[in-house]
C-alpha positions in Angstrom: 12.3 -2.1 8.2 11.6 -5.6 7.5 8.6 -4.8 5.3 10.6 -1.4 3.2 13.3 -4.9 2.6 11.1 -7.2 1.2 9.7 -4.2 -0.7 12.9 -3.8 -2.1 13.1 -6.9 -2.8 10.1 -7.7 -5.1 11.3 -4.4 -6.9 14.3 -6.0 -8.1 13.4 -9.9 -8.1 10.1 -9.9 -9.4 9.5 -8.7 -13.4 7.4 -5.7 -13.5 3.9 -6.1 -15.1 1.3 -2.9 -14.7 -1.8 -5.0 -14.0 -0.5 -7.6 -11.6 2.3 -7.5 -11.0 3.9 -9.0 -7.3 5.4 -6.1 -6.2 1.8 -4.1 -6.6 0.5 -6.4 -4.7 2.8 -6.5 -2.0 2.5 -2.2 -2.3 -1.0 -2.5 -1.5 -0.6 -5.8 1.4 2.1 -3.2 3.2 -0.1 -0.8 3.1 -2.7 -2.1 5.7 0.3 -2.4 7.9 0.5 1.2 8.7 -0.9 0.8 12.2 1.5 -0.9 12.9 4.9 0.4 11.7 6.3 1.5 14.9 5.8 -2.2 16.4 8.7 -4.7 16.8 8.3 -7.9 14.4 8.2 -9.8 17.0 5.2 -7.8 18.7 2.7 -8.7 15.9 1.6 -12.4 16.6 -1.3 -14.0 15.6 -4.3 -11.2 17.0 -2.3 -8.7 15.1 -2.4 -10.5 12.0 -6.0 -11.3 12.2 -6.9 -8.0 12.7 -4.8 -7.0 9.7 -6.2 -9.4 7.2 -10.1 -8.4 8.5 -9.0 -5.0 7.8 -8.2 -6.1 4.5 -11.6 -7.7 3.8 -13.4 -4.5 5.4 -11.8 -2.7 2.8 -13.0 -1.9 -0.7 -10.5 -1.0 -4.1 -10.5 2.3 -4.8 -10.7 1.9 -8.2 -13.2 -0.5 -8.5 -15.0 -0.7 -5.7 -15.2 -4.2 -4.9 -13.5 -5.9 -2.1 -10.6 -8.2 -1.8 -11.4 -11.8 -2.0 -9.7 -14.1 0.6 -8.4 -16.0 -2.0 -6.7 -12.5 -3.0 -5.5 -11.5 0.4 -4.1 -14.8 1.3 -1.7 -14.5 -1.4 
């Protein structure tokens, strides 16, 4: 729930912009979250995170096939 709300809110706070834009880049964050969607918030502490943001730099763009920088991901 909390991540569908601030989903919601980027949609409505932040201008949209079809290259950059914050609320595609929060899309594709929550996205690596789907492991954990049936887990309280406060069950996903720092392990959980970690293994969320290594997941993130496992993973390659399916467009164009390079991977997030940490730079990126941080964000």
């Amino acid at each position: 729930m909390v991540a569908a709300d601030y989903l919601t809110h980027c949609e409505s706070h932040y201008p949209q912009d079809k290259h950059n834009s914050e609320t595609n880049q929060t899309r594709l964050a929550l996205g690596y979250l789907t492991p954990y969607l049936e887990h309280r918030v406060n069950e996903i502490g720092p392990l959980k995170l970690k293994a969320i943001r290594q997941s993130m730099l496992d993973a390659t763009n399916e467009t164009s096939g390079k991977r997030l920088s940490r730079q990126y991901i941080n964000k």
